[in-house]
C-alpha positions in Angstrom: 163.4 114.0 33.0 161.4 112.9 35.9 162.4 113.4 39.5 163.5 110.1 41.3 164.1 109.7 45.3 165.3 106.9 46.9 162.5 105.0 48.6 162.0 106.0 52.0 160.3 102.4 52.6 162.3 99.6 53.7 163.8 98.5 50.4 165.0 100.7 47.8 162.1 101.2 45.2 162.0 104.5 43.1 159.5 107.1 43.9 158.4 109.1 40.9 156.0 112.0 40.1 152.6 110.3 38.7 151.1 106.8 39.7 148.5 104.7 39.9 146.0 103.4 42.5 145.6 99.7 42.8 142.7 97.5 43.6 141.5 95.8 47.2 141.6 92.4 47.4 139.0 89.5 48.5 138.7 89.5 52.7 141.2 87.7 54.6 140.8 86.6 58.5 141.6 89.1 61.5 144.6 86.8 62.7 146.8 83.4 61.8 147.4 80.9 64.3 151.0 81.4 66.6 153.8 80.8 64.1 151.6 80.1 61.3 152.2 82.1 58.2 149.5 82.8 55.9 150.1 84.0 52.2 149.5 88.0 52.2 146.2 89.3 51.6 144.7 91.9 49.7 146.7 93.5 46.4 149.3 96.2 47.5 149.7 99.4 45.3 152.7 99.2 43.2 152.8 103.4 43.2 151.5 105.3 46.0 149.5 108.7 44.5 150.3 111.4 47.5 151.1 115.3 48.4 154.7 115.9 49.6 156.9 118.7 50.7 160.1 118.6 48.2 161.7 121.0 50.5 161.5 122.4 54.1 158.4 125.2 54.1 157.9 124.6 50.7 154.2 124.2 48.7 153.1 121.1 48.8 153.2 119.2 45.3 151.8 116.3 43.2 153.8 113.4 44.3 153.8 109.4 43.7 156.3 106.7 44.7 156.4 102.9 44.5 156.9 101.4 48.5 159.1 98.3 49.2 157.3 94.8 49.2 154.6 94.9 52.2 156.0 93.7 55.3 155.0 90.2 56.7 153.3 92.6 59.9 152.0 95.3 57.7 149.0 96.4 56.5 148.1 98.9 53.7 145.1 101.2 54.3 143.7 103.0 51.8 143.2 106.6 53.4 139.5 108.1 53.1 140.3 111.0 55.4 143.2 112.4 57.2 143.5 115.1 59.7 145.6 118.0 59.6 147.4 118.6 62.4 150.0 121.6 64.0 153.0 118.7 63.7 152.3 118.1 60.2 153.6 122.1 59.8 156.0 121.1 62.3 157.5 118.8 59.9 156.9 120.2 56.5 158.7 123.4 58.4 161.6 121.2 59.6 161.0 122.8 63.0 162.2 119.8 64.5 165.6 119.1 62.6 163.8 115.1 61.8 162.4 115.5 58.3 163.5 114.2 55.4 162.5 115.2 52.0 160.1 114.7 50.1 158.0 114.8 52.8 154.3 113.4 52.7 153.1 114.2 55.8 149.9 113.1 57.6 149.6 111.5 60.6 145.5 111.5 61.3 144.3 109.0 58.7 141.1 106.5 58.9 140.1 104.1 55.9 140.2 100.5 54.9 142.8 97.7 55.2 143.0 96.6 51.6 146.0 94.2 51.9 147.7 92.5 54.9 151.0 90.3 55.0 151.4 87.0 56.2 151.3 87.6 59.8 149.1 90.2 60.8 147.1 89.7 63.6 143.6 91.8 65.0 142.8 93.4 61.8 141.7 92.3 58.5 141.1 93.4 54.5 138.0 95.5 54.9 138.6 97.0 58.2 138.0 100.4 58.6 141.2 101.2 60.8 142.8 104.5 62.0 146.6 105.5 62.0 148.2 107.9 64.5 151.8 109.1 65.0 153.4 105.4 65.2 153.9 103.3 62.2 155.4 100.2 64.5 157.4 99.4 67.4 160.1 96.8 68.2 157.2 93.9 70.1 160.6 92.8 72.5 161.6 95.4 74.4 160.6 96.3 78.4 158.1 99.0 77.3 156.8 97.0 74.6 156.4 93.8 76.8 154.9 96.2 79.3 152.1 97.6 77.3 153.8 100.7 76.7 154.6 100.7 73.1 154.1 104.0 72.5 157.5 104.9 74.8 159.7 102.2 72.9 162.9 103.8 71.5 162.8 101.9 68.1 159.6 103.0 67.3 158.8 104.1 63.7 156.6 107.4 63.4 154.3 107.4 60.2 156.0 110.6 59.3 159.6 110.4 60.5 161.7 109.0 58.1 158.7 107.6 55.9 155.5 108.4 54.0 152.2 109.5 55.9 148.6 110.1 55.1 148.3 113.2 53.1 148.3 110.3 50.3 145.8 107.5 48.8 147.6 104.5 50.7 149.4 104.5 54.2 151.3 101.5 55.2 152.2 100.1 59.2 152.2 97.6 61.3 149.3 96.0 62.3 149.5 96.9 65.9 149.1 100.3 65.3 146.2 100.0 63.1 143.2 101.0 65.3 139.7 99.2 64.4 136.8 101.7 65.0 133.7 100.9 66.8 130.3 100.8 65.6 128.8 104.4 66.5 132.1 106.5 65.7 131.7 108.9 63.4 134.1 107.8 60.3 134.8 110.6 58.6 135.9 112.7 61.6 137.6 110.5 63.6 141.5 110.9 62.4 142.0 113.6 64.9 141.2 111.4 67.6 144.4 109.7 67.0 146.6 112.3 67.4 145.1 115.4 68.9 142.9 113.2 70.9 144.6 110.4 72.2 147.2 113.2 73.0 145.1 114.9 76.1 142.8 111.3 76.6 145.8 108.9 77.6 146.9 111.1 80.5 143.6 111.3 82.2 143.3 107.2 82.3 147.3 107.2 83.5 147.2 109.5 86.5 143.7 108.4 87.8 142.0 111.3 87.3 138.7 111.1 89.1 134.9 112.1 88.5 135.2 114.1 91.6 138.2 116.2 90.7 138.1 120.2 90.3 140.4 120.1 86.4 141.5 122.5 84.0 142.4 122.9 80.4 145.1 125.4 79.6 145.0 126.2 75.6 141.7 126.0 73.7 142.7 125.1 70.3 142.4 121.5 68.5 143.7 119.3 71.7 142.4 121.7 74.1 138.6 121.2 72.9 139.0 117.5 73.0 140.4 117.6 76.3 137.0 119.8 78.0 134.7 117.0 76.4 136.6 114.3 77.3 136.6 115.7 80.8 133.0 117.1 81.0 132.3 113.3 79.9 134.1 112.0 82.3 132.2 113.6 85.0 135.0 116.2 86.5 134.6 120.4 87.2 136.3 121.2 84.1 137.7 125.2 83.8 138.9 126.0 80.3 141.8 128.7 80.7 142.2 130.7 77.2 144.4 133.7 76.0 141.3 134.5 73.7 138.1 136.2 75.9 135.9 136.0 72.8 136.4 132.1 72.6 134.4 131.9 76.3 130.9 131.3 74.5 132.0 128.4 72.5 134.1 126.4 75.0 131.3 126.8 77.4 129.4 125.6 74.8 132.1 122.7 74.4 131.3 122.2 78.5 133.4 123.6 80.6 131.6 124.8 83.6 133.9 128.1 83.8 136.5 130.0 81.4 139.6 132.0 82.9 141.7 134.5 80.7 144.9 134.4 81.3 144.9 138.2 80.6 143.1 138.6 83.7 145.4 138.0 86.8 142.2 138.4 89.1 140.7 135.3 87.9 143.7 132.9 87.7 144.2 133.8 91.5 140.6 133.3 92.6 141.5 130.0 90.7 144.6 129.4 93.5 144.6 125.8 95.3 141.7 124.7 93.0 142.8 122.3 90.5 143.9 118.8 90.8 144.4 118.3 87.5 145.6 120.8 85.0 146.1 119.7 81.2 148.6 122.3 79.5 148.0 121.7 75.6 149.5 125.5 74.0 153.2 125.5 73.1 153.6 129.4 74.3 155.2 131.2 77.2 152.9 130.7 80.3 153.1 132.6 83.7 154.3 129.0 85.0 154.3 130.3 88.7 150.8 131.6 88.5 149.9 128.3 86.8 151.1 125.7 89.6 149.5 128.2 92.5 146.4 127.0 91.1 147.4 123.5 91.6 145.5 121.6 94.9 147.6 119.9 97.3 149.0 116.9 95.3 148.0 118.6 92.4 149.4 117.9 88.5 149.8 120.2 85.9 150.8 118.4 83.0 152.5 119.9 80.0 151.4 118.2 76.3 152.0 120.9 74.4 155.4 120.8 72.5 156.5 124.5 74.5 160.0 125.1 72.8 161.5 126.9 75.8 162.8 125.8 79.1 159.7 125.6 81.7 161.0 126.8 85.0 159.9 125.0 87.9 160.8 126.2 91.7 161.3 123.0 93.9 159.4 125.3 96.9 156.1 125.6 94.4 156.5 121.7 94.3 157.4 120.3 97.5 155.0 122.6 100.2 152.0 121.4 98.4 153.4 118.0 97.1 152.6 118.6 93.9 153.7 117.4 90.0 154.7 118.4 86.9 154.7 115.7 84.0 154.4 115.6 80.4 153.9 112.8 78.0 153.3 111.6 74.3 150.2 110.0 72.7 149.3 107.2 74.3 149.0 102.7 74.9 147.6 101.3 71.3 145.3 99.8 74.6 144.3 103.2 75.8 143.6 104.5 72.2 141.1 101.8 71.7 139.9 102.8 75.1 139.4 106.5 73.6 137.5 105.3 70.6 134.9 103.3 72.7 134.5 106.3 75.1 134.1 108.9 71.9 131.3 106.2 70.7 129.9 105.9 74.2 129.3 109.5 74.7 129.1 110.7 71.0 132.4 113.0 71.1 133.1 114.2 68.4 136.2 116.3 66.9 134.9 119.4 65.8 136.3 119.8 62.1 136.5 121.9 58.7 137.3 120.1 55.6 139.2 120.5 52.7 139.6 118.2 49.9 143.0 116.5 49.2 144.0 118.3 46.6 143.4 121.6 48.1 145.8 120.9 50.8 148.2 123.9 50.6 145.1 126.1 51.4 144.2 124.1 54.0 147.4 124.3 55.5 147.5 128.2 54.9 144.2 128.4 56.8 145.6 126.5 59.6 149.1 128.8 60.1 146.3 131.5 59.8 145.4 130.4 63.5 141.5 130.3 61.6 141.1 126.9 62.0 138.2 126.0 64.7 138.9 123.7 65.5 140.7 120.9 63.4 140.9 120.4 59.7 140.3 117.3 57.9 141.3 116.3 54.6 138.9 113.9 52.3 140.4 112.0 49.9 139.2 112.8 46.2 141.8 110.6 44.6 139.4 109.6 41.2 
């Protein structure tokens, strides 16, 4: 007998191993008028064909399963890449105690809206979109009304409790399906919404300036979005690595200056420098040494998902009136923001690829700490 699973959709629909793709549909406008409904649009799969984690830190399998109707605010994209990214282990790993199982994971996807429900607005059937970490949000609450959807508490997260990107279809709501610009580079740009709007929204929401002295702690897949977005930006951009051989390719990236954090000398010539410091690695940190680096009003702000209490001693805070903050993704405003910037200035996420279907070895590459310095996977569903 083949396996079935309650839907993890909405409604309850049965998700089997197997499936088929279904077709696109004829265009259909970007948005209906105010409490107009229009019919859906587009032709939503009946079976979803996808990769999925049966178990916590299991291999990932051949997986299919048939999705609830599609939502009145929902659109279905079909995914032409995906990005592979740290939380996606996170998940498979259950490293957070939220995953359910089977888990498709895959929260970096870019493609085409192929169908749309009655009442999606901005985006249309033959958009090329991108989906991040959230699926939808309420629309009524004060963080919603405010702009600040992404810090809603009844958000929905693409692979919390529901079926992400490592799969031919991906389905949210239409708020959270990004168009891309003209000039972005398509088949690289899933990181951007994840790793990138990750270390992008906090520079637009603590003002940091062209003039500002800034550092990026943690060299890895947000850390070399971070420098470019910085360099970009016009700032004095220090990269600070655990890795001394990495210094050639993150000047390279454009920092102006690399620091080890080996090397206690150069953190400490480093002392009352920064105004900004961007903390993307989830490892133990000399935390003291860190905010001495910190100007007067200084920020060091933590994005990296460090496991273990940070200590922070009031007197390293108060005598120089500086601040330590942290934050997730970002505004669906700020990562359209991001996208025209990355078009603007040609940043790019620097990627390997894997196909689809050779996802467990891409996944093995990245726990390998090989990756350089994100993967991306293509779809080659036939």
């Amino acid at each position: 007998l083949r396996p079935h699973y309650q839907s993890m959709t909405a409604s309850p629909q049965t998700q089997v191993m197997g499936g088929r793709r279904a077709g696109a549909g004829r265009a259909a406008p970007a948005s209906c008028e105010l409490g107009l409904a229009r019919p859906a649009m587009g032709v939503a799969s009946m079976t979803i064909r996808a990769w999925a984690a049966p178990r916590a830190a299991a291999t990932m399998e051949s997986f299919a399963y048939d999705p609830a109707p599609l939502g009145d605010e929902e659109v279905e994209v079909a995914v032409e890449h995906c990005g592979l990214c740290h939380s996606d282990l996170s998940m498979i790993d259950d490293e957070w105690r939220r995953s359910r199982f089977p888990l498709v994971p895959g929260h970096e996807a870019v493609g085409r809206v192929v169908a749309a429900g009655a009442r999606v607005r901005r985006v249309a059937v033959g958009d090329r979109v991108g989906v991040g970490w959230y699926a939808s949000s309420c629309m009524a609450c004060a963080e919603c009304l405010a702009g600040d959807a992404h810090l809603c508490s009844r958000a929905t997260e693409t692979i919390v409790g529901r079926h992400g990107g490592f799969a031919e279809r991906v389905r949210l709501h239409w708020l959270w399906a990004t168009p891309l610009p003209a000039g972005l580079d398509f088949a690289g740009a899933g990181p951007l919404f994840c790793g990138g709007i990750t270390v992008f929204s906090p520079i637009v929401e603590f003002g940091v300036r062209p003039t500002d002295r800034v550092a990026v702690l943690g060299i890895g897949g947000l850390g070399h979005l971070a420098v470019r977005f910085l360099r970009a930006w016009g700032c004095e951009v220090t990269a600070i690595t655990s890795t001394a051989a990495k210094a050639p390719a993150v000047r390279e990236l454009g920092a102006h200056e690399v620091v080890s954090l080996d090397d206690p000398a150069g953190l400490k010539r480093c002392a009352r420098r920064f105004d900004f410091l961007l903390v993307t690695a989830n490892a133990s940190l000399p935390w003291n040494d860190l905010l001495a680096t910190l100007a007067p009003r200084g920020r060091m702000h933590v994005v990296g998902a460090v496991l273990e209490p940070i200590p922070v001693p009031a007197f390293a805070l108060i005598g120089g009136q500086k601040s330590v903050s942290g934050s997730p993704l970002g505004r669906p405003a700020t990562i359209a923001r991001m996208l025209d910037f990355c078009a603007r200035h040609d940043i790019r996420p620097i990627v390997e690829r894997f196909p689809l279907s050779q996802v467990n070895q891409a996944l093995a590459h990245l726990r390998s700490g090989k990756a350089r310095w994100r993967i991306v996977l293509d779809n080659d569903y036939a």
